[in-house]
C-alpha positions in Angstrom: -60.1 -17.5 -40.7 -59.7 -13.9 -40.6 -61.7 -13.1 -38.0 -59.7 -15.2 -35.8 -56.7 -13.8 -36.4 -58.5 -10.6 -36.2 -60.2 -11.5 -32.7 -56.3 -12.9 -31.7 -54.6 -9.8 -32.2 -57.1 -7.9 -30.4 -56.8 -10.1 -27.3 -52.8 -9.7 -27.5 -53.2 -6.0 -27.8 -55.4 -5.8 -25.0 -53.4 -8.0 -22.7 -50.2 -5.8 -23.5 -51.6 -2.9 -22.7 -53.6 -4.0 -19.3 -49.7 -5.3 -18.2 -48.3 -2.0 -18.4 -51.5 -0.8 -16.7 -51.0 0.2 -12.6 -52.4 -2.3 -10.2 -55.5 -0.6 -8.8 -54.7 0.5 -5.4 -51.2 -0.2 -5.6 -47.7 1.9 -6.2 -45.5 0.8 -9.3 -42.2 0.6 -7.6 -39.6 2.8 -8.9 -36.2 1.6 -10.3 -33.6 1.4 -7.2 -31.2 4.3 -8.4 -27.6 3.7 -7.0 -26.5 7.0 -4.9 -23.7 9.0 -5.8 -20.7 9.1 -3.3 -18.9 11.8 -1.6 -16.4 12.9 0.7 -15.8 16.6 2.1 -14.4 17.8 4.7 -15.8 19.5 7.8 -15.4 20.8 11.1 -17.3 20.6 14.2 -18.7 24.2 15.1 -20.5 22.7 18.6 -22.1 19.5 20.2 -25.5 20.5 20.4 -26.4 17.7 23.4 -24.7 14.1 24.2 -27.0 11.7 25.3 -27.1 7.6 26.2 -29.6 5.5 24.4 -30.8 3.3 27.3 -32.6 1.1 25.2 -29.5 0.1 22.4 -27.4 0.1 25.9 -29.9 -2.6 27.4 -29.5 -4.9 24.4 -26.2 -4.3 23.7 -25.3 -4.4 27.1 -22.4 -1.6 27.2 -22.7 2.0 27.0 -24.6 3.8 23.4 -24.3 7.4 23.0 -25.7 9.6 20.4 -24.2 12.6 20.0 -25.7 15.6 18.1 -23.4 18.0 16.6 -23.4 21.1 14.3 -21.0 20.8 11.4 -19.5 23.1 8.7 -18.6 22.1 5.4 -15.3 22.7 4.4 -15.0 22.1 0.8 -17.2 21.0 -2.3 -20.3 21.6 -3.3 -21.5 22.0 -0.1 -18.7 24.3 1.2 -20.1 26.7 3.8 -23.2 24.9 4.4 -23.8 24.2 8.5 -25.3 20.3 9.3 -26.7 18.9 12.1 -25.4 15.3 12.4 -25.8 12.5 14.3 -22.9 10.4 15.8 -23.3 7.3 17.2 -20.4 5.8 20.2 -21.0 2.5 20.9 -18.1 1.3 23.0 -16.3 0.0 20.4 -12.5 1.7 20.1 -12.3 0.6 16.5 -15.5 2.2 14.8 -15.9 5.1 17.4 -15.1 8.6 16.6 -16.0 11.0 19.7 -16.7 14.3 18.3 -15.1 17.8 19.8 -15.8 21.0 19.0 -13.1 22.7 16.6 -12.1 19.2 15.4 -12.4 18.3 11.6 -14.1 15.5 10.1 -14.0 13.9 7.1 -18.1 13.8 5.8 -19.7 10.5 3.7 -22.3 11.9 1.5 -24.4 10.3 0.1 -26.5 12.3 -3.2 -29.7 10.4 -4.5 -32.0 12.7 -7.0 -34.3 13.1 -3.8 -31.9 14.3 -1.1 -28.7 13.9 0.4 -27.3 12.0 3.6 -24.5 13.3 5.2 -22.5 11.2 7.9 -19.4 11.3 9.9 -17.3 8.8 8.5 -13.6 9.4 10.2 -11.4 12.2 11.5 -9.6 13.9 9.2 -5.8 13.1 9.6 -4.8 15.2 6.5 -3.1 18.1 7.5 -0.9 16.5 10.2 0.2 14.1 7.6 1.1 16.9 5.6 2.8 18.7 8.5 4.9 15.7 9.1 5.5 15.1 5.2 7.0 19.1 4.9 9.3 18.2 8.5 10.5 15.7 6.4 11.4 16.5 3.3 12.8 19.9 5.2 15.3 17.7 6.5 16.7 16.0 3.8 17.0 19.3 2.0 18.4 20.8 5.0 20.6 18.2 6.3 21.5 16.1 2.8 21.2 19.8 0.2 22.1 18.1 -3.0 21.7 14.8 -2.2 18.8 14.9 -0.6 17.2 16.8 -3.2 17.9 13.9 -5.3 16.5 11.3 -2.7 13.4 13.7 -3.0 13.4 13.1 -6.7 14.1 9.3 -6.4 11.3 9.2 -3.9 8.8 10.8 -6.3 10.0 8.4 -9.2 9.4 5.1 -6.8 6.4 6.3 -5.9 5.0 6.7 -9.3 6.1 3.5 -10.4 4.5 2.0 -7.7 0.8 3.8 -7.3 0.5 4.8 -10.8 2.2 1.6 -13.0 2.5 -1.5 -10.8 -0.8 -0.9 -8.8 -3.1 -0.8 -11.9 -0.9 -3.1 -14.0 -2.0 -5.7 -11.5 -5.5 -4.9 -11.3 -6.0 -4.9 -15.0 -4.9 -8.5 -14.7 -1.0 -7.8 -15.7 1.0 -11.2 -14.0 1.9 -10.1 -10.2 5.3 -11.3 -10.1 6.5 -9.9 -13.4 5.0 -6.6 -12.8 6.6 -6.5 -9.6 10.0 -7.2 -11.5 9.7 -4.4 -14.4 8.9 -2.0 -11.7 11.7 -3.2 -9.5 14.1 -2.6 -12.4 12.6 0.8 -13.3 12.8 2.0 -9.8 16.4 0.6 -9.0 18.1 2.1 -12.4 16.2 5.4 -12.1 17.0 5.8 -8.6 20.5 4.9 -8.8 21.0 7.5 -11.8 19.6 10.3 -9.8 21.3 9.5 -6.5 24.5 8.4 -7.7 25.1 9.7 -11.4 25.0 8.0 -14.3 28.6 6.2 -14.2 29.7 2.6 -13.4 29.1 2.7 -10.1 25.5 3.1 -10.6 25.2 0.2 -13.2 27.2 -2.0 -11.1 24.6 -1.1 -7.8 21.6 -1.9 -10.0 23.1 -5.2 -11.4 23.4 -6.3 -8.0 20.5 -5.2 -6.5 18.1 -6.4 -9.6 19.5 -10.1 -9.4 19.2 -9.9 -5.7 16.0 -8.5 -5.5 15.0 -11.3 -8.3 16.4 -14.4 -6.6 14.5 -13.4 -3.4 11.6 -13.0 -5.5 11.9 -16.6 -6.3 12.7 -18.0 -2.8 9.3 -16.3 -1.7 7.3 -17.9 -4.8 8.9 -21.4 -3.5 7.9 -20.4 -0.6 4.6 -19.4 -1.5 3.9 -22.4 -3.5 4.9 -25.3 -1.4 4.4 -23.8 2.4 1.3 -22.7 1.0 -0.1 -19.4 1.6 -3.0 -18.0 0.1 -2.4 -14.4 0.3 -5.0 -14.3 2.7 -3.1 -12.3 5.8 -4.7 -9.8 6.9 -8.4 -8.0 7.0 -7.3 -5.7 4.0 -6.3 -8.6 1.3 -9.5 -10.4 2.3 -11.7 -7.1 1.6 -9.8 -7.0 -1.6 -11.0 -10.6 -2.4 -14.6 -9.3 -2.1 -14.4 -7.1 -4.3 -11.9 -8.8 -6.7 -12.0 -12.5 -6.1 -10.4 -13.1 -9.9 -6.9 -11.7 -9.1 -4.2 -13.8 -7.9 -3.9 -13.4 -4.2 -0.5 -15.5 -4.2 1.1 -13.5 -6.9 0.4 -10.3 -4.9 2.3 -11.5 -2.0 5.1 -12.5 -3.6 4.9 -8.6 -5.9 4.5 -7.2 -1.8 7.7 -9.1 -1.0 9.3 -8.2 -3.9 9.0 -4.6 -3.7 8.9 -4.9 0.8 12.9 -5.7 0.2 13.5 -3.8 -2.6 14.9 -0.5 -0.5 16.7 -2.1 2.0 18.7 -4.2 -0.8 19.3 -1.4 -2.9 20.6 1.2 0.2 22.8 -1.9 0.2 23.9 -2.8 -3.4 24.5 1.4 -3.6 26.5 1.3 -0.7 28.7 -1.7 -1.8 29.5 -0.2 -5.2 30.3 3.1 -3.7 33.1 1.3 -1.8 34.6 -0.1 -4.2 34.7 2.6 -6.4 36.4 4.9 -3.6 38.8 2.1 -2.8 39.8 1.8 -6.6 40.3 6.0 -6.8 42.7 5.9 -3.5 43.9 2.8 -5.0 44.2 2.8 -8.8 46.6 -0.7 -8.1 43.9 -2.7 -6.6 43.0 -5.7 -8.8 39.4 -6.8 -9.2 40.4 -9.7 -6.5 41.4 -7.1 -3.8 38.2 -5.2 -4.9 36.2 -8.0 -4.2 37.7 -9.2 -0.7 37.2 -5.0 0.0 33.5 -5.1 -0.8 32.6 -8.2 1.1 34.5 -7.0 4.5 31.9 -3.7 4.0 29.3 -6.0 3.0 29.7 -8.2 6.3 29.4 -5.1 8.2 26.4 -3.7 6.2 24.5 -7.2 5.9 24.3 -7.3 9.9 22.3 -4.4 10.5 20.4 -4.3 7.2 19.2 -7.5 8.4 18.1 -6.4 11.5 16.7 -3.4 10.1 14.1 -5.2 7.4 13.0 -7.5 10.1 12.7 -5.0 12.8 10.6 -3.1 10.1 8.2 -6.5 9.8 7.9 -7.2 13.3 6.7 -3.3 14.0 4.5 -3.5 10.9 2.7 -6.5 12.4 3.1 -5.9 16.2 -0.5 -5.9 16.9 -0.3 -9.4 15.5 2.6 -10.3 17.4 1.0 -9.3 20.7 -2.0 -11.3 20.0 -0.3 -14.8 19.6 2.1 -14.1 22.3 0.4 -16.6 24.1 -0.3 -19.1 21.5 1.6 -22.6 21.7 4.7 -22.0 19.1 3.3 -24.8 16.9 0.2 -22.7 16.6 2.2 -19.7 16.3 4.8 -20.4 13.4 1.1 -22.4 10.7 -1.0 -19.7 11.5 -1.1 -18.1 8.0 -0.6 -14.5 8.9 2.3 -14.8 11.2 4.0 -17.3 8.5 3.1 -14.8 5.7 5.3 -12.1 7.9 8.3 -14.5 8.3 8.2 -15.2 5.0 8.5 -11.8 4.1 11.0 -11.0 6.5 13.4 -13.8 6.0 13.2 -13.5 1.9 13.9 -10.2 1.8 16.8 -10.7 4.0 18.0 -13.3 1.8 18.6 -10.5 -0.9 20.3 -8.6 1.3 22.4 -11.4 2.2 23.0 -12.1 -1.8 23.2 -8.6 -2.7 26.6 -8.8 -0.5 28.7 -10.8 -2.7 26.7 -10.1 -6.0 27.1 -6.8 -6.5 31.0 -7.3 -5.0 31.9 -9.4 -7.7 29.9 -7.2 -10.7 31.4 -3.6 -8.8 34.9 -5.0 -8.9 34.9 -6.4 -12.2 33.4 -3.3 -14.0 34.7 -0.5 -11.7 38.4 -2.3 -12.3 38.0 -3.1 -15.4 36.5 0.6 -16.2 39.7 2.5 -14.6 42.2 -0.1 -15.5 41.9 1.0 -19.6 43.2 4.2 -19.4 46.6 3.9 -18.2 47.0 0.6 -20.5 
């Protein structure tokens, strides 16, 4: 019996071991190790030739040209350190980046414990960006001083909130729609403090524009829910599915349209309770009634070109889109998810604008007449 158990053990020892032997005459494959990526930037000292690659161009049938050009490395670990690269045209305007020498590149690099791949992956766009950025906020501290030092400052804030709260909120899971709310009522109190003072002007411009905003919130989830739409509208959200196929692509469109009307109906609620309060100043007399009827007539006016303005800013956004089913029967036109997904997005965020009218007219008169009316009694 215990020699058996002897002569067992042996034969499980020795099968053990020949399993973690090499094959005879064969390579044990290595683990696949995941490379480490980069970006840099470069620039493109010369071409060293241009050439066509007849045999890609006869089975693609168009033009394939390989470039071979001599970059620098601008920054990183590789800064200073010269490449030869190869760039690839294959007649296709949307992946094709012709190099030029004295241009800069943005480099994909690609670091495995063996080597390193470097490739062209885009121009680099960052310094005009960055030129345009400075013209711009030049301006509003030139043209606007104070005030647009303080749109500088409310731009910062909304920007935050949006890229640095909302945008992870949602991809840790938070709810969309509710998200999209807070950060809606963050933005619109902090902005209106910095812009217009903490007073009750401001409180009364982000009353209105946070019920406003909210109602047209919950026109697009109606919307949204019973049209339907997926969420689905364009190349980017279904990339984003691909990657994260357990978020809630509905919710997210609703959040986009929140926050797409969220400027336009504040510049409006802002402007509205800065009427009223002027009236009532030139005015002390004016009853909450007059203020009312006062903030409507410069609502009408406002409500016009706001309008136009938010829907102008959809149909440029999706232009390319709009060009492409130009030809489309309308039927096909107005189901096709993208093009409803824009209208939808125009026409609700309109709708606050429309609301934010009499909304914040009715909350500006109340407290900006009721405020001013205490004194003197």
């Amino acid at each position: 019996m215990k020699i058996s158990k002897i002569i067992c053990l042996v034969i499980i020892f020795i099968t053990a071991f020949t399993l973690k032997m090499p094959v005879s005459g064969q390579d044990v494959p290595e683990p696949y190790v995941e490379p480490d990526i980069f970006y840099a930037s470069g620039k493109v000292l010369e071409i060293i030739k241009e050439q066509e690659n007849k045999e890609l161009a006869a089975s693609f049938q168009s033009e394939q040209i390989v470039q071979l050009a001599k970059i620098q490395v601008l920054n990183g670990e590789y800064k200073g350190k010269i490449l030869e690269i190869e760039n690839h045209i294959t007649s296709n305007p949307v992946y094709d980046i012709k190099l030029k020498p004295g241009q800069r590149v943005l480099l994909n690099i690609e670091k495995t414990p063996e080597k390193s791949l470097f490739y062209v992956t885009d121009i680099e766009r960052y310094p005009v960006l960055m030129i345009i950025l400075g013209l711009f906020l030049a301006l509003l501290v030139i043209i606007g001083g104070k005030k647009g030092i303080q749109a500088i400052v409310s731009l910062c804030i909304t920007a935050i909130l949006v890229f640095f709260v909302l945008v992870p909120a949602i991809l840790n899971n938070f709810p969309p729609i509710p998200s999209a709310v807070v950060i809606a009522l963050l933005s619109t109190m902090l902005t209106m403090a910095v812009v217009g003072g903490i007073n009750t002007k401001s409180l009364a411009a982000s009353l209105g524009t946070i019920l406003s905003v909210s109602l047209a919130g919950l026109v697009s989830l109606l919307v949204i829910h019973y049209a339907p739409l997926t969420g689905f509208h364009d190349q980017e959200s279904a990339m984003l599915w691909m990657s994260r196929s357990d978020l809630s692509f509905p919710g997210i469109l609703a959040a986009a349209v929140i926050i797409g009307a969220l400027g336009a109906v504040m510049d409006v609620g802002m402007s509205i309770a800065s009427s009223i309060s002027e009236f009532k100043s030139v005015n002390p007399d004016l009853k909450p009634v007059d203020l009312i009827k006062s903030g409507m007539n410069v609502g009408k006016d406002i409500m016009g070109t706001m309008t136009n303005t938010l829907i102008l800013a959809y149909i440029g956004g999706a232009f390319s889109l709009v060009l492409l089913a130009a030809n489309a029967p309308l039927l096909k036109l107005i189901n096709l998810n993208s093009i409803a997904t824009e209208i939808v997005s125009a026409i609700t965020g309109s709708i606050g604008i429309v609301l934010c009218t009499p909304i914040t007219a009715v909350i500006s008169a109340y407290l900006i007449g009721k405020k001013q009316e205490e004194p003197s009694e």
